[in-house]
C-alpha positions in Angstrom: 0.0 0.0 0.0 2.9 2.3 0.6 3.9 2.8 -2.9 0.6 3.5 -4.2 0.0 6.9 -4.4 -3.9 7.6 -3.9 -3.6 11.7 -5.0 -3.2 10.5 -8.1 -5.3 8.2 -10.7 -3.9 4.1 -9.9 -4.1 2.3 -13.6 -5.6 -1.5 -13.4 -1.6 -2.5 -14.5 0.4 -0.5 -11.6 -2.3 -2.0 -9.6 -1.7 -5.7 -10.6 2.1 -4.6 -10.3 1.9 -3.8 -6.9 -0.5 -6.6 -6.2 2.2 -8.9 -7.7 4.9 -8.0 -5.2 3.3 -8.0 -2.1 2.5 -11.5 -3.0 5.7 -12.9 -3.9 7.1 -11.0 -0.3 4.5 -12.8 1.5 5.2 -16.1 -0.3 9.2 -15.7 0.7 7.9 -16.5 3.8 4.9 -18.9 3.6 5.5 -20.2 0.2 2.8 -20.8 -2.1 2.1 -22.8 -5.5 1.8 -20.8 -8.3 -1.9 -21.4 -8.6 -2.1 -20.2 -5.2 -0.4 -16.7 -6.4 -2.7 -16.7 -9.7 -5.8 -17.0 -7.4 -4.4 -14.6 -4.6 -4.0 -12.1 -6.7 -6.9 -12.2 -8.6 -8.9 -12.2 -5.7 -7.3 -9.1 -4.2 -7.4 -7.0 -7.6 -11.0 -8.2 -7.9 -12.1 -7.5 -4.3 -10.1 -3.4 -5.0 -11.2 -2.8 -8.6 -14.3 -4.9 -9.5 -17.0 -6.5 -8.0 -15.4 -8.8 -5.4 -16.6 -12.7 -5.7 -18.9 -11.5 -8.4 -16.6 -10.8 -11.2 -15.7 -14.0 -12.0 -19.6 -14.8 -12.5 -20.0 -11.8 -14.1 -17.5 -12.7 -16.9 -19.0 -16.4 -17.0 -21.3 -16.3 -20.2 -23.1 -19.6 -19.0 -24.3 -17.7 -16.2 -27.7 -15.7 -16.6 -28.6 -14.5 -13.5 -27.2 -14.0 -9.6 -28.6 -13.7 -6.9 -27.2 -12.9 -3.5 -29.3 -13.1 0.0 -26.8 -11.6 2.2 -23.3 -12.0 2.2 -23.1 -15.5 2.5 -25.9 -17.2 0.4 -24.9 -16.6 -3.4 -27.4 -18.4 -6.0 -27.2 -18.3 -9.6 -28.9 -19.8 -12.9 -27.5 -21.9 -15.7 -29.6 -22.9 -18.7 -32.7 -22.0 -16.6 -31.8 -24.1 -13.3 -30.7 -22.4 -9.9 -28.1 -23.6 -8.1 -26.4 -22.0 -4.8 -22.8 -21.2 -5.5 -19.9 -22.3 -3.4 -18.3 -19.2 -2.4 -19.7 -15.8 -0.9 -18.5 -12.1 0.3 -16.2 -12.0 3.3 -18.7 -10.3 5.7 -21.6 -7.3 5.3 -19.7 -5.0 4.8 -18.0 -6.1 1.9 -21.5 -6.9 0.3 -22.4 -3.4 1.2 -19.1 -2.1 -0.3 -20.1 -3.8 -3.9 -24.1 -2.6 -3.7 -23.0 0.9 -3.2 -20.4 0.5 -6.1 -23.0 -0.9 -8.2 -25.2 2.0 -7.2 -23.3 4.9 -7.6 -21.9 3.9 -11.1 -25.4 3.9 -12.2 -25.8 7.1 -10.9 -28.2 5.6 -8.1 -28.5 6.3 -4.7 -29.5 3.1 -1.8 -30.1 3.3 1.8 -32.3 3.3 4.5 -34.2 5.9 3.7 -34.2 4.7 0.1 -33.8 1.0 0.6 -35.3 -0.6 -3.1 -32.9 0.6 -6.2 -33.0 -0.5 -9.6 -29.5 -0.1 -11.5 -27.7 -1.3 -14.3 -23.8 -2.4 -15.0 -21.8 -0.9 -17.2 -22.4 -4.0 -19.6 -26.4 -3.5 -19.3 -27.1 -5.6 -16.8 -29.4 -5.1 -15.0 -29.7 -5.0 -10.8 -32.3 -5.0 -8.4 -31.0 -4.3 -4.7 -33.2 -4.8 -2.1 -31.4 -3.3 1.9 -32.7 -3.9 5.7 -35.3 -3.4 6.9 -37.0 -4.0 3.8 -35.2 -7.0 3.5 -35.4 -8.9 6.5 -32.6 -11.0 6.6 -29.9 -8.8 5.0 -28.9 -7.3 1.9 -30.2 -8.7 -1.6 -29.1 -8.1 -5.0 -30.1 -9.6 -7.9 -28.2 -9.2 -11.6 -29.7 -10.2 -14.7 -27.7 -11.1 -17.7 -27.7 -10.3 -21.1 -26.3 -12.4 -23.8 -23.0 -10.3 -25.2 -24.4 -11.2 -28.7 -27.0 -9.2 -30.7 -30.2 -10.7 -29.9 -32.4 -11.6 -33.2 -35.3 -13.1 -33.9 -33.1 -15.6 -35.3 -30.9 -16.0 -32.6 -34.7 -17.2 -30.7 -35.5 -19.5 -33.2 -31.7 -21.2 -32.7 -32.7 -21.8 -29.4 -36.4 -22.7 -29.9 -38.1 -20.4 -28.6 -40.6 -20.1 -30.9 -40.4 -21.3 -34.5 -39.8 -19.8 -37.8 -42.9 -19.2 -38.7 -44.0 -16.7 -35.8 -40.4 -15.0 -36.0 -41.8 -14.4 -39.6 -45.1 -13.7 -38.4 -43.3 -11.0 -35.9 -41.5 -9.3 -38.3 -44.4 -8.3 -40.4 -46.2 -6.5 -37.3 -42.9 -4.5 -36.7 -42.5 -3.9 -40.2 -46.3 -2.8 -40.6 -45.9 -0.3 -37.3 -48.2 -2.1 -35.3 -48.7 -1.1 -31.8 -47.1 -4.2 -29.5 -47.3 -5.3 -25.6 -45.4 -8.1 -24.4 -45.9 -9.3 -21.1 -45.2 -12.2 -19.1 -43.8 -13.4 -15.7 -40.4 -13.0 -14.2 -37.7 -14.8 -16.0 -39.6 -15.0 -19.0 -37.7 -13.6 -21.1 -39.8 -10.3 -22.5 -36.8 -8.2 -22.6 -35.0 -10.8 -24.7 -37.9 -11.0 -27.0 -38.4 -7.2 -27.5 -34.8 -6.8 -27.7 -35.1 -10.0 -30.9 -38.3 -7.8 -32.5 -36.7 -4.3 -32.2 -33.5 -5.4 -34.4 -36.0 -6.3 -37.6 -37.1 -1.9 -37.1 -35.7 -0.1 -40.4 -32.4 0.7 -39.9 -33.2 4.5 -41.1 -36.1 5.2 -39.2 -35.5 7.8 -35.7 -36.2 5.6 -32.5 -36.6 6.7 -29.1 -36.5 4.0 -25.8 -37.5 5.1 -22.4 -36.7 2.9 -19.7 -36.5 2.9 -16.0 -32.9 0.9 -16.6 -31.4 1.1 -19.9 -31.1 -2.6 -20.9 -32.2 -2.6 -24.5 -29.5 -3.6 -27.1 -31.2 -2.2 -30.9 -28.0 -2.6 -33.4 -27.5 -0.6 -36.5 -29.9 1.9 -36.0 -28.1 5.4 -36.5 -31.1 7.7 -35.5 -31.5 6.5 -31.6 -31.9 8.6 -28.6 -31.8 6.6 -25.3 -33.9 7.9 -22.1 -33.5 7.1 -18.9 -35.7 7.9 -15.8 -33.9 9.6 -12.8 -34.9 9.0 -9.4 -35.3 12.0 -7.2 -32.2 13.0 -4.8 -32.2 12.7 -1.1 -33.9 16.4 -0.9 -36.3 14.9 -3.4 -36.1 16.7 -6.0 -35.0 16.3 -9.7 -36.9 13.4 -10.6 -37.4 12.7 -14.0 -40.7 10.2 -14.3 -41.9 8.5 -17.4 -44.7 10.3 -17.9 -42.1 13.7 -18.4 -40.1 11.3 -21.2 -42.7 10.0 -23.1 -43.8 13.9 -23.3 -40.3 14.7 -24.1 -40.1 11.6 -26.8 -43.5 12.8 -28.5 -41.7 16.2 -28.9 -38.6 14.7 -29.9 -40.2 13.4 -33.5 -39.7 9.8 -33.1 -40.8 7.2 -35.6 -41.1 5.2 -32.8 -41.3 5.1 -29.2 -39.9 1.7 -27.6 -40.8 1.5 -23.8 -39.0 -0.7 -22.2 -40.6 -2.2 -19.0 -44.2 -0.5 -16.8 -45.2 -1.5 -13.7 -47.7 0.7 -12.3 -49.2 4.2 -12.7 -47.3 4.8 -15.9 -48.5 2.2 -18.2 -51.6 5.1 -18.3 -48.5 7.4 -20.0 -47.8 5.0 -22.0 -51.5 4.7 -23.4 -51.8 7.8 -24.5 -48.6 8.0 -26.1 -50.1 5.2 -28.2 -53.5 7.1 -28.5 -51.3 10.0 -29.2 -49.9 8.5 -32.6 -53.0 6.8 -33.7 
């Protein structure tokens, strides 16, 4: 820790540098195998830079979803099965550490007084964190993963989830501008789908998303504004509701408006947007 200088901006490699010594001082004296050193020091650059015991599920692509119910339950889901993983954080305050990272990179603030945040990674992920009292026994965060490949209507019929006639059959309602809702339960998979439909838009058409989390993926599409609600700050103020963005969006001369999730009072903004463009 000595020769890191915190006044000034520490790069990931100096980092890993000084990581890298400390370890082969300590292992002068208890010696370790190289595996040991390899995992040591991943775990420390991890636990200082990313997302602690998270990362490495966070880079694991067969990995959809994690789930953590205080600091040491960690579950997560593989091809559509849970299963509770082996390792967990160090204690609650390293659990705490990581929400608050997660939190403030997506410009979000948790606490007590504000205890239920939605968030997103910096890959679009997207995070739902849960703190005491709400949650009863500890802490909870949940992270839901997006495939790092453009999802198509194609790329569902690979996987069966519907066949090629109804990715057909889809693809003429977005061509023809219909107006679509897709709804369904947790986990099954209506971001995925909407992402699959919004990809066969026009690629020169002007498109506007409003989300509470920005999580849609739309690829090639020049003309795209991206909007993204704002919670209010701890005075309470400066919130930015959907209703305000779809107004905005209607203003903004869109081609079209792609929402991407409603849960409550502003599925009514939504309608009249649609009633709006009829």
């Amino acid at each position: 820790m000595e020769k890191l200088n915190f006044s000034q901006e520490i790069s990931d490699e100096h980092l890993k540098g000084v990581i890298q010594e400390e370890i082969m001082k300590i292992s002068e004296e208890y010696p370790l195998l190289l595996s040991d050193k390899i995992r040591l020091n991943q775990e420390v650059f991890y636990a200082l830079r990313r997302l602690d015991i998270l990362q490495d599920l966070l880079e694991d692509d067969s990995v959809t979803e994690i789930m953590i119910n205080g600091y040491k339950n960690i579950f997560i889901e593989r091809q559509g099965k849970l299963h509770r993983y082996p390792g967990h954080f160090s204690d609650n305050e390293k659990l705490y550490q990581v929400i608050q990272q997660v939190a403030s990179g997506a410009n979000r603030m948790v606490n007590e007084r504000n205890p239920i945040v939605d968030a997103r990674l910096n890959d679009g992920s997207r995070v739902n964190i849960i703190l005491p009292p709400i949650s009863i026994d500890g802490a909870t965060m949940t992270i839901r993963k997006f495939a790092k490949e453009p999802m198509t209507l194609a790329w569902l019929c690979e996987r069966e989830a519907f066949s090629e006639e109804i990715a057909k059959f889809l693809k003429i309602l977005v061509r023809a501008r219909y107006n679509i809702f897709i709804s369904g339960g947790t986990g099954s998979g209506k971001t995925t789908l909407l992402n699959g439909m919004s990809n066969c838009i026009p690629k020169d058409e002007r498109i506007i998303t409003i989300e509470d989390s920005a999580e849609l993926k739309l690829n090639g599409i020049d003309n795209l504004v991206r909007l993204e609600m704002r919670n209010a700050n701890a005075a309470g103020e400066n919130q930015v509701d959907m209703k305000e963005l779809i107004k905005a969006a209607l203003r903004s001369r869109p081609d079209r408006i792609i929402v991407g999730e409603v849960r409550g009072e502003e599925a009514l903004s939504m309608l009249n947007a649609i009633i709006c463009t009829i």
